[in-house]
N, C-alpha and C positions, 0 to 999 in steps of 0.2 A: 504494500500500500504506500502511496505517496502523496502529499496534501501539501496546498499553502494556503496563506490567509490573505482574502479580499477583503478591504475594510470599506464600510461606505455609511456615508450620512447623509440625510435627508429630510429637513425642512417639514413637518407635516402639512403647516398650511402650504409650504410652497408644491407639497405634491399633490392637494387636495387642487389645487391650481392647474397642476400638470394633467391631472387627470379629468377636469372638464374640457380643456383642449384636445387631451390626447385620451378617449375612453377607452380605448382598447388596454389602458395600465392596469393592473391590477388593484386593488382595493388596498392592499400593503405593499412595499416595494419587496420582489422576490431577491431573498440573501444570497443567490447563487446570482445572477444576472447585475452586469453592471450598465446603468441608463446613462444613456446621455442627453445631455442639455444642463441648464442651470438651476435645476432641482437638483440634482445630486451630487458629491461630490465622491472618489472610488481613489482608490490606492490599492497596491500589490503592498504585503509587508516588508518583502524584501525590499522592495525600491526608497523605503524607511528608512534604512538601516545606512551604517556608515560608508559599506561600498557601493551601496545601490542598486547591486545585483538581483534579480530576483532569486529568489530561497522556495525552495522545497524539503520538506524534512520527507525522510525515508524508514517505513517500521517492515523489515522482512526478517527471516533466517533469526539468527544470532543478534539481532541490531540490541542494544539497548536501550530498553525502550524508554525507561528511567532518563534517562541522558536526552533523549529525544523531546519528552513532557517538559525537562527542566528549560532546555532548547525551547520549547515554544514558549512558554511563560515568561522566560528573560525576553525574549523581545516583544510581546505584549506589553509587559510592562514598563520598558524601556523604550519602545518609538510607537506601538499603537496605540494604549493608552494619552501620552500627551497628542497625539494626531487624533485624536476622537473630541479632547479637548477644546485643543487649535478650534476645528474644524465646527464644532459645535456652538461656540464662541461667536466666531464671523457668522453665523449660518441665524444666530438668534435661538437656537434650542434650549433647551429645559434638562 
C-alpha cells in the first residue's frame, strides 16, 4: 500500500456560492477530489515540506510500520497543521 496526503480548505459560504453556479458540486466538497476555482484552496503534503518534493509513504513486506505513522504525524504536524491554519485564516473560516 502507498498513500499521500491532499490537504484542502474551503470556505463554506464561498462553496455554498460555488455551488449555485456550478450545481452539478456536490453538497460537501469530496476529500479525494481537488476543485478548482476560488472556492478552494489544495496542496500535496509533500510540496509543504522543506524540499518540496512530493512524498509518498510506503507500508508492504517488512516496512515499519511504526516508523511510517510516526513519519506521517511529524509532518502533519509540522507543515499541515500550520497550512490549515494559514489557509483558514485568509479564507475567513471558523
Amino acid at each position: 500500500m502507498q498513500f499521500t496526503a491532499n490537504l484542502q480548505v474551503v470556505n463554506t459560504s464561498d462553496w455554498a456560492e460555488a455551488r449555485s453556479a456550478r450545481p452539478h458540486l456536490p453538497e460537501r466538497p469530496a476529500p479525494g477530489l481537488i476543485y478548482g476555482g476560488d472556492f478552494a484552496v489544495c496542496a500535496r503534503i509533500g510540496k509543504l515540506t522543506l524540499d518540496g518534493s512530493d512524498k509518498w509513504w510506503r507500508v508492504y513486506g517488512d516496512v515499519d510500520v511504526a516508523a511510517v505513522v510516526a513519519d506521517v504525524l511529524d509532518d502533519v504536524r509540522e507543515y499541515a497543521t500550520p497550512w490549515f491554519a494559514e489557509q483558514m485564516r485568509a479564507r475567513g473560516c471558523r
